[in-house]
C-alpha positions, 0 to 999 in steps of 0.5 A: 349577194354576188355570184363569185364566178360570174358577178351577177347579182342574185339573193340568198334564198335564191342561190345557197349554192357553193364551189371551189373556185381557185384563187378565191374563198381562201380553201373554202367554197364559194357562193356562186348562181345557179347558171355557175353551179350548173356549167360547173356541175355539167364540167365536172360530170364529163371530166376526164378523170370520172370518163377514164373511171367510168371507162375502167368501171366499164372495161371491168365489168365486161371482163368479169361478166364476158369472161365466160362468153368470151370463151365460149365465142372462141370455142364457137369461131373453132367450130365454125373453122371446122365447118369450112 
């Protein structure tokens, strides 16, 4: 078999690996080496989509767990005015 991406020659066993790849298998993925199938994976793992979910996720989660802390440092900064 040939890697779709790349065009390098690798055997069935050895790659049973698939992508979509635009222009190619016609909606449907496509066979592609494990040299592809890993750049591709690496790609998609820092896209900016999922780096602007995981950003939300992150912005959520400090909200809910700090919301708490968070007024509890204000209170702690009014304090400290106090005192000076």
């Amino acid at each position: 078999h040939h890697c779709r991406q790349c065009g390098a020659v690798v055997c069935g066993p050895c790659s049973n690996k698939k992508l979509f790849l635009p222009g190619q298998g016609n909606g449907k993925a496509v066979r592609v080496c494990l040299q592809c199938y890993d750049a591709a994976s690496k790609v998609k793992a820092t896209s900016p989509t999922d780096s602007l979910n995981n950003s939300e996720q992150q912005r959520n989660s400090a909200e809910s767990s700090g919301g708490d802390s968070s007024g509890d440092e204000e209170d702690g900064n009014k304090e400290e005015k106090h005192d000076e």
